[in-house]
KOLFIGU-139514 format. One record per atom (N, C-alpha, C, O): atom name; chain; x, y, z. Coordinates in Angstrom, 3 decimals, padded with zeros to 6 digits, m for minus. Layout:
// KOLFIGU-139514
TIVEX atom mol       px       py       pz
TIVEX   CA   A        X        Y        Z
...
// end
This chain:
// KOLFIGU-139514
TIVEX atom mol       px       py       pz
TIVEX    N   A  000.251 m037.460  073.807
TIVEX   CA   A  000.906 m038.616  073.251
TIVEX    C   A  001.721 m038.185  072.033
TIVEX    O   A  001.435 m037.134  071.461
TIVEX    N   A  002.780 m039.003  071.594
TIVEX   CA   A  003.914 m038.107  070.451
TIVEX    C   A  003.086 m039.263  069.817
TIVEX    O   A  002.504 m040.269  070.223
TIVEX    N   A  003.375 m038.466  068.291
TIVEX   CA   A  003.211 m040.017  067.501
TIVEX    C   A  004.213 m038.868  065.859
TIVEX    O   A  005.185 m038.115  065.801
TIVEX    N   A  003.438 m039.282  065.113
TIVEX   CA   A  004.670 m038.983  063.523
TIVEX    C   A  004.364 m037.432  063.381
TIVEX    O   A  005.275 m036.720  062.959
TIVEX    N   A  003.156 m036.868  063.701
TIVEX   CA   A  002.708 m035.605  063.613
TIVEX    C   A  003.410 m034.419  064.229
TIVEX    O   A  003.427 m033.220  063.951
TIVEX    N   A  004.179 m035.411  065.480
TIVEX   CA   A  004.741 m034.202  066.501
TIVEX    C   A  005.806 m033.632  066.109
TIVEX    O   A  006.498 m034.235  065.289
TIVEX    N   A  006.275 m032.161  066.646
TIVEX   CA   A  006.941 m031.417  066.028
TIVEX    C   A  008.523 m032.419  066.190
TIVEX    O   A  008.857 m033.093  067.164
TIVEX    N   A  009.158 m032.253  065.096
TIVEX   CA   A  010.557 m033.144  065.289
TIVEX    C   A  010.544 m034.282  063.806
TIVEX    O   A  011.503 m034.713  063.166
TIVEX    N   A  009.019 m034.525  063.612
TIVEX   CA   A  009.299 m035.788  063.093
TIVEX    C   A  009.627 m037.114  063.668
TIVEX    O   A  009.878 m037.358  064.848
TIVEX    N   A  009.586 m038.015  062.569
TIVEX   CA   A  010.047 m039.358  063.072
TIVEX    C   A  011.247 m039.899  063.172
TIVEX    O   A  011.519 m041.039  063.549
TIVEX    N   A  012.136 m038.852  062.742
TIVEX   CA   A  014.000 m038.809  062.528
TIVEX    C   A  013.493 m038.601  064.095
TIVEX    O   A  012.785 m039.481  064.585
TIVEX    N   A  013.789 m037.651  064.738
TIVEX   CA   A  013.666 m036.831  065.903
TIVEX    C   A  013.212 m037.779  066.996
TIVEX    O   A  013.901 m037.914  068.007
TIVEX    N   A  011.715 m038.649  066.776
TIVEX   CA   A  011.236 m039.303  067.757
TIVEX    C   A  011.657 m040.588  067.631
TIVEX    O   A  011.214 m041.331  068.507
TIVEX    N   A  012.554 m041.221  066.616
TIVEX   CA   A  013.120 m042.522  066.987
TIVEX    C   A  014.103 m042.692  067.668
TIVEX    O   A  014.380 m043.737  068.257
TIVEX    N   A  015.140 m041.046  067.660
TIVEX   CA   A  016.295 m040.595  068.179
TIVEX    C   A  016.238 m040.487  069.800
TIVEX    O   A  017.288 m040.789  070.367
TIVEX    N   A  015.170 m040.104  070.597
TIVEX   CA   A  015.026 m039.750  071.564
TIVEX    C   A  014.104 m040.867  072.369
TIVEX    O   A  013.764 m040.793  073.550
TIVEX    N   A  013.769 m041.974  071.381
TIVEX   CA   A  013.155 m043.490  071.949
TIVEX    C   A  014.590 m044.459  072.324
TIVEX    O   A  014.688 m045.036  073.407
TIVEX    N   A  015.441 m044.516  071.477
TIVEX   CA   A  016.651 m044.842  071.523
TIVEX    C   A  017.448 m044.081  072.559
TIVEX    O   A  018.269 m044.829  073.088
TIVEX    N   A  017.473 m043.164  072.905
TIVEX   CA   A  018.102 m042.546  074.074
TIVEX    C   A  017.441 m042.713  075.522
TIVEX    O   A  018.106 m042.477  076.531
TIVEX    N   A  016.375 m043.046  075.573
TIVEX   CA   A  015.332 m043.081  076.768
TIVEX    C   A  015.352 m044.909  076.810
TIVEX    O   A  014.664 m045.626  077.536
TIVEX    N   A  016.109 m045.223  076.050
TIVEX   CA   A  016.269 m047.236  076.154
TIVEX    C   A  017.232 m047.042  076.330
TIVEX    O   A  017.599 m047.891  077.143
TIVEX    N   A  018.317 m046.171  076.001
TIVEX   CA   A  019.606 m046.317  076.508
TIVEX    C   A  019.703 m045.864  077.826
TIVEX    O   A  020.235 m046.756  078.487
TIVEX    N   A  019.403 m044.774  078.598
TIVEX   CA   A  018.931 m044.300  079.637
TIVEX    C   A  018.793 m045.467  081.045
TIVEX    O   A  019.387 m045.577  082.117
TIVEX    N   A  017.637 m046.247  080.335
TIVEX   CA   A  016.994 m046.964  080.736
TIVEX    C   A  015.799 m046.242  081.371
TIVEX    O   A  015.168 m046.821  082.256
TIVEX    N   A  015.487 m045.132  081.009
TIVEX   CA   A  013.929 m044.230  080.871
TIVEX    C   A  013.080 m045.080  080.460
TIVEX    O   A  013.051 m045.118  079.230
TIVEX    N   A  012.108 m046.045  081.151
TIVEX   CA   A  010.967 m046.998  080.790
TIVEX    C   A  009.998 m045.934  080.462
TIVEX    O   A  009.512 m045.760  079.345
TIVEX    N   A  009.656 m044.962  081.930
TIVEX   CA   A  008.995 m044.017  081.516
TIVEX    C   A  008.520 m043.250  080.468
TIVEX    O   A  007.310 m043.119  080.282
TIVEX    N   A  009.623 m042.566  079.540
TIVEX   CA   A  009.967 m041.926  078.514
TIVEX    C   A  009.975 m042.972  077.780
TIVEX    O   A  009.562 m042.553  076.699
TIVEX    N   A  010.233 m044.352  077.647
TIVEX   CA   A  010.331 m044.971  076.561
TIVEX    C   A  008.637 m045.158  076.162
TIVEX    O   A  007.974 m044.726  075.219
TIVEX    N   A  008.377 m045.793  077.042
TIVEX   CA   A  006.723 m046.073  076.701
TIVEX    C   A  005.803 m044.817  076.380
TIVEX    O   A  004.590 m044.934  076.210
TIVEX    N   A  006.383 m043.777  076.320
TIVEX   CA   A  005.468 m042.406  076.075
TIVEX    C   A  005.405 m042.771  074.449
TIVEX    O   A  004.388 m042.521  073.802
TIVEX    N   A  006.437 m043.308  073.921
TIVEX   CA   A  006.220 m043.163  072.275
TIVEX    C   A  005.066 m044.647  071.626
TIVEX    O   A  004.886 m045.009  070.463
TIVEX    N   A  004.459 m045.221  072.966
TIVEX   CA   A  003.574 m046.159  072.299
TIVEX    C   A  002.179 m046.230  073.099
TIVEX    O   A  002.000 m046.244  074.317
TIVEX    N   A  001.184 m046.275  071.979
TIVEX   CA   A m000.177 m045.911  071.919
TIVEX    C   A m000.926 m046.911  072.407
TIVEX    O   A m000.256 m047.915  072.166
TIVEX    N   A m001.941 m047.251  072.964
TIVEX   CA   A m002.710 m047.783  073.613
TIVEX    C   A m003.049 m048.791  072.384
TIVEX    O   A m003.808 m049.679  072.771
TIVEX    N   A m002.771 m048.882  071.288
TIVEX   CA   A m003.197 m050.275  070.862
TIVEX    C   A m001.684 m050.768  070.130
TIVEX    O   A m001.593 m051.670  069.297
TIVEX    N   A m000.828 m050.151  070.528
TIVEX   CA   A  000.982 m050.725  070.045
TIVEX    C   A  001.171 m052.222  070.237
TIVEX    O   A  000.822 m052.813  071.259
TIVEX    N   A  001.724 m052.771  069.226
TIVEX   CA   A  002.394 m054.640  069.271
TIVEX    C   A  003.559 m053.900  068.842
TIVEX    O   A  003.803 m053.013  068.024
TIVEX    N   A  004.379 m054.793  069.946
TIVEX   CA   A  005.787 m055.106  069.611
TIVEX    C   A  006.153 m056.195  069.539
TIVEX    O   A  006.240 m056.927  070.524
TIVEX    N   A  006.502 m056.608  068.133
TIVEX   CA   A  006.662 m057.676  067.457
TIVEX    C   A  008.085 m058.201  067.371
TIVEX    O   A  008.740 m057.746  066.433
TIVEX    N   A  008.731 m059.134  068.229
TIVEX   CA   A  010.137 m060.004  068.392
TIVEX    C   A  010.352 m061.271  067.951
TIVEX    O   A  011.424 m061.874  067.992
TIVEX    N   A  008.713 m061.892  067.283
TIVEX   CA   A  008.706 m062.851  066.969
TIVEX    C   A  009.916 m063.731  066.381
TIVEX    O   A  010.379 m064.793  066.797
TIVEX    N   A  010.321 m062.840  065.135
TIVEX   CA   A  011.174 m063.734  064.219
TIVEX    C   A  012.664 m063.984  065.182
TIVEX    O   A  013.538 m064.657  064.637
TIVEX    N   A  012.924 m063.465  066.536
TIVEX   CA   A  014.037 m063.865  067.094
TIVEX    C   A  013.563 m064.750  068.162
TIVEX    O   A  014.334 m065.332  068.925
TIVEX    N   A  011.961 m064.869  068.220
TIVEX   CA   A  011.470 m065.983  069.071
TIVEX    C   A  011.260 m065.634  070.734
TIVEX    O   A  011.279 m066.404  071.694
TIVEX    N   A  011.118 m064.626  070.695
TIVEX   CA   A  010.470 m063.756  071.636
TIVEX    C   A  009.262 m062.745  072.255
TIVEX    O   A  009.087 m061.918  073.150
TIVEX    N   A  008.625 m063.337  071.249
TIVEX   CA   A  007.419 m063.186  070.880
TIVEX    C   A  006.687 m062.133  070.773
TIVEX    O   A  007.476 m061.203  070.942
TIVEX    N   A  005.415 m061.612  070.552
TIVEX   CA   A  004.705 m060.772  070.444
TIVEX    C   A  003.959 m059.962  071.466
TIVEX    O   A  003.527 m060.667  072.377
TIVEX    N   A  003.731 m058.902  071.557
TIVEX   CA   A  003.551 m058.018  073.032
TIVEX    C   A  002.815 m057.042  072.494
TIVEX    O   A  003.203 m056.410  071.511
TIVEX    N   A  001.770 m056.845  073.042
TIVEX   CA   A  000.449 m056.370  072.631
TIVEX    C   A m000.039 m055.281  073.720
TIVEX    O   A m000.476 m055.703  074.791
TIVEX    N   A  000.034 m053.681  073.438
TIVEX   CA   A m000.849 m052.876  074.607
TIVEX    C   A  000.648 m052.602  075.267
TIVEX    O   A  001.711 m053.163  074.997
TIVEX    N   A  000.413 m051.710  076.076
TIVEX   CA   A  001.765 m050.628  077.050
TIVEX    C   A  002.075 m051.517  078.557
TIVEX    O   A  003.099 m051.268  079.193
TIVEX    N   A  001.243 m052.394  078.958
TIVEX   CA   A  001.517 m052.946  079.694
TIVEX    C   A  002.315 m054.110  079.237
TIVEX    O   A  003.108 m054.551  080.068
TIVEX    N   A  002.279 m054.522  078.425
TIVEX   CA   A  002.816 m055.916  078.323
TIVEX    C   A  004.225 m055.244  077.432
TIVEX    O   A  005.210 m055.981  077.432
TIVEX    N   A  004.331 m054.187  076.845
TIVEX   CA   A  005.755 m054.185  076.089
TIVEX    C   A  006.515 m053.793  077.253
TIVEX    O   A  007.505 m054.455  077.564
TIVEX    N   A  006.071 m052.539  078.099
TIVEX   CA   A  006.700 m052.052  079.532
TIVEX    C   A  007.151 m053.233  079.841
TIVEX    O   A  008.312 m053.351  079.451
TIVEX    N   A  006.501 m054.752  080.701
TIVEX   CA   A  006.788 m056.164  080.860
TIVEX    C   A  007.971 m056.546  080.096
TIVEX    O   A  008.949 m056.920  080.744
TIVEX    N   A  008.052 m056.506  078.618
TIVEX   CA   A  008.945 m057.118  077.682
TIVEX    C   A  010.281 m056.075  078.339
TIVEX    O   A  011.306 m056.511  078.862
TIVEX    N   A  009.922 m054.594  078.136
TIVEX   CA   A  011.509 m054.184  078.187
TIVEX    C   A  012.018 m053.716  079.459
TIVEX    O   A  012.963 m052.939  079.596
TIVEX    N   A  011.232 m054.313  080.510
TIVEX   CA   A  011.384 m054.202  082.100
TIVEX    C   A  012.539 m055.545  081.826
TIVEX    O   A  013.722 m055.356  082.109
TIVEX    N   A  012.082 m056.885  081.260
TIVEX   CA   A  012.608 m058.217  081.004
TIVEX    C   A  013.735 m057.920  080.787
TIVEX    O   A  014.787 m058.005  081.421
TIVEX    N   A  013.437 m057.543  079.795
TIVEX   CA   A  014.633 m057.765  078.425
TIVEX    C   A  015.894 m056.379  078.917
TIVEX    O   A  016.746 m056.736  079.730
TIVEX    N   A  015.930 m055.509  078.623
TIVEX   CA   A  016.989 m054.363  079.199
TIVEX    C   A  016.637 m054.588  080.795
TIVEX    O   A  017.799 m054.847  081.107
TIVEX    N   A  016.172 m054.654  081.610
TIVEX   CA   A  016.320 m055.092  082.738
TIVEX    C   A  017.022 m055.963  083.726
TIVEX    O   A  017.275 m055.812  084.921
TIVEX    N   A  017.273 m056.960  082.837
TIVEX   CA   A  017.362 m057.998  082.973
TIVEX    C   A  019.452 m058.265  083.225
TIVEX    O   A  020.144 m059.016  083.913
TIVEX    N   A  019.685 m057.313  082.357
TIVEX   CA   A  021.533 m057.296  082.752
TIVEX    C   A  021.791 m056.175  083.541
TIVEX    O   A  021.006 m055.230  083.609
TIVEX    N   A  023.113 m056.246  084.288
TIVEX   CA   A  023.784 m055.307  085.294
TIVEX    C   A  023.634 m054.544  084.240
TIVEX    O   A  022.588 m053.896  084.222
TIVEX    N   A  024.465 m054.397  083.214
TIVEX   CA   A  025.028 m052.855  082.011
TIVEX    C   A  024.182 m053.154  081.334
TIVEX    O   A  023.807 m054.304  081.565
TIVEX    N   A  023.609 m052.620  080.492
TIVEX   CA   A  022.747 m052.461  078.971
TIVEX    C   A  022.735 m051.097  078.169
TIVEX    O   A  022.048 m050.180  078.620
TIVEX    N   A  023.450 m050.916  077.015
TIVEX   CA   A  023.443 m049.950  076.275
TIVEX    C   A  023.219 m050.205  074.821
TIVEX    O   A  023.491 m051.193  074.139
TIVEX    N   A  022.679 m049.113  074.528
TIVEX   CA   A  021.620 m049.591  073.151
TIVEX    C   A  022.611 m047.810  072.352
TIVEX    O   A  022.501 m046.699  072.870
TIVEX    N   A  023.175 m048.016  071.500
TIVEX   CA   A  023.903 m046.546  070.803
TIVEX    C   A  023.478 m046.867  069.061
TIVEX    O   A  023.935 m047.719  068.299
TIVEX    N   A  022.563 m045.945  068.863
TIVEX   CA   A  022.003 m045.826  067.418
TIVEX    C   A  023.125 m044.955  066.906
TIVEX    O   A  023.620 m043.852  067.140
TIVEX    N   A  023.329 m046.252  065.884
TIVEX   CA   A  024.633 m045.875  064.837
TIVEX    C   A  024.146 m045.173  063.288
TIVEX    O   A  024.878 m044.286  062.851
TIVEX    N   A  023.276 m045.457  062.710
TIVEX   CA   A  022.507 m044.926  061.882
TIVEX    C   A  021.078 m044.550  061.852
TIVEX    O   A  020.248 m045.232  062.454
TIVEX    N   A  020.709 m043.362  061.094
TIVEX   CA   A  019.283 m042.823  061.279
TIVEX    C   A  018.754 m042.603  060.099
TIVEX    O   A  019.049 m041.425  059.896
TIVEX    N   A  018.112 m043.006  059.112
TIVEX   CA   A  017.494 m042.252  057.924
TIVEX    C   A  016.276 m041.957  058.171
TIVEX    O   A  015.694 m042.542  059.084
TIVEX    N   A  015.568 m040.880  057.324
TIVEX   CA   A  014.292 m040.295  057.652
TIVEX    C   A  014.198 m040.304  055.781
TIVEX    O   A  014.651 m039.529  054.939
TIVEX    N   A  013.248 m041.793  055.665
TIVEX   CA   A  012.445 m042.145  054.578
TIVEX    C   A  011.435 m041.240  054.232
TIVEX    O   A  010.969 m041.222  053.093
TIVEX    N   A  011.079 m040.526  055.073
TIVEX   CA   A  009.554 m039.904  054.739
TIVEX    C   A  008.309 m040.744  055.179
TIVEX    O   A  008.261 m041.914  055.560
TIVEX    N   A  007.119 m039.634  054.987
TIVEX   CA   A  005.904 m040.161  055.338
TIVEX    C   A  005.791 m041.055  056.490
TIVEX    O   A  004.986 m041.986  056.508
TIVEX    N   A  006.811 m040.708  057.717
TIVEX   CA   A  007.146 m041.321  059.199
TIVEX    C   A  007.801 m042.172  059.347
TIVEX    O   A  008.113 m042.596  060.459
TIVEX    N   A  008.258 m042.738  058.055
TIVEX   CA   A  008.914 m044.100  058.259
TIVEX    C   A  010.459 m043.832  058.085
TIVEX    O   A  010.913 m042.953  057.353
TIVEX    N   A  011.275 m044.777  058.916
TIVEX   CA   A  012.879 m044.106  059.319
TIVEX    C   A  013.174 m045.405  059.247
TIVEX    O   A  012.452 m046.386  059.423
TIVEX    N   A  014.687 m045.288  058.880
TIVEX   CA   A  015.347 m046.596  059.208
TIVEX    C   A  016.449 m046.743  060.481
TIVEX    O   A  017.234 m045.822  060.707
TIVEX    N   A  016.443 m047.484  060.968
TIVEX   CA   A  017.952 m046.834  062.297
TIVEX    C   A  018.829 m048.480  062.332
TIVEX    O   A  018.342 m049.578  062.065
TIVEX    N   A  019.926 m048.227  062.659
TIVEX   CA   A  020.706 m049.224  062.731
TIVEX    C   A  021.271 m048.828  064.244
TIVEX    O   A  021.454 m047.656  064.574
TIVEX    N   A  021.520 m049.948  065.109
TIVEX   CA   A  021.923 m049.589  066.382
TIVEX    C   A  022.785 m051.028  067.048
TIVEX    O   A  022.785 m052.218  066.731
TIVEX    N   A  023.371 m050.364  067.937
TIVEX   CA   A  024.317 m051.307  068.461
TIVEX    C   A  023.810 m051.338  069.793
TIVEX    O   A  023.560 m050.331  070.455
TIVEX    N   A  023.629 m052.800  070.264
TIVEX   CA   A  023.184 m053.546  071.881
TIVEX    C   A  024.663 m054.253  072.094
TIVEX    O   A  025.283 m055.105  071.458
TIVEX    N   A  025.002 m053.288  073.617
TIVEX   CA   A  025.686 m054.035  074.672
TIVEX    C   A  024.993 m054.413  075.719
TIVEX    O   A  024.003 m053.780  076.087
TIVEX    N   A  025.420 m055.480  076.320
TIVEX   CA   A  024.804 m055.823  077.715
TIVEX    C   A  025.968 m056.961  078.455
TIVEX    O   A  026.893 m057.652  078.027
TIVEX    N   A  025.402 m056.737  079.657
TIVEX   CA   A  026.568 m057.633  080.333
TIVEX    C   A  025.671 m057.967  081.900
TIVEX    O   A  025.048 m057.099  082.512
TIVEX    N   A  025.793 m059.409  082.330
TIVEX   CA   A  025.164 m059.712  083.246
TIVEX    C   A  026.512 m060.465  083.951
TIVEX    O   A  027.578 m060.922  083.536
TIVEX    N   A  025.803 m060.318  085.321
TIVEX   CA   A  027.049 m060.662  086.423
TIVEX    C   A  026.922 m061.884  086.595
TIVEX    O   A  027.861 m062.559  087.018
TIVEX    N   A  025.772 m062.388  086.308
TIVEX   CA   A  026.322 m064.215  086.285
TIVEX    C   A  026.225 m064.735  085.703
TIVEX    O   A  025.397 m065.644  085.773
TIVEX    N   A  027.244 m064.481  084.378
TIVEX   CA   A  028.331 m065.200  083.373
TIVEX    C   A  029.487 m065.044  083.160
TIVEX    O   A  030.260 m065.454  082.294
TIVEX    N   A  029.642 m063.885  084.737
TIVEX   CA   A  030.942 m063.472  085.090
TIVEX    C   A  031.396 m064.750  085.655
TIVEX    O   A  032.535 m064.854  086.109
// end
């Protein structure tokens, strides 16, 4: 399992979580979350997702969910002590709102 320890850092492993969502690598995406991971969407009202099965669920949904989806991380800082900041840009486009 990767987590902040692994060689690369957390610059490194947010970089290559973001590329495996852009991908659309579910596989590879869910490798970077641990058997007790919440992914928290609440404040956009999408609620909370608890455990690898249910975020897999969320981003099967959610990036799944349009024909195109691209996710391109525009900024990366590496705060230290694992914590990073990233700024990123979401396209998506679904065929029936064509």
């Amino acid at each position: 399992m990767l987590g902040p320890h692994t060689p690369g850092g957390a610059a490194e492993l947010t970089r290559r979580a973001f590329a495996a969502a852009d991908a659309g690598d579910y596989t590879e995406l869910m490798s970077f979350f641990g058997e007790r991971s919440v992914w928290d969407v609440s404040p956009w009202g999408l609620g909370t997702h608890t455990g690898p099965a249910a975020i897999r669920m969320f981003f099967g949904d959610w990036m799944g969910g349009f024909d195109e989806f691209s996710i391109e991380l525009e900024d990366l800082f590496d705060l230290g002590d694992g914590v990073v900041l990233a700024t990123a840009t979401q396209s998506a486009r679904s065929a029936r709102l064509q």
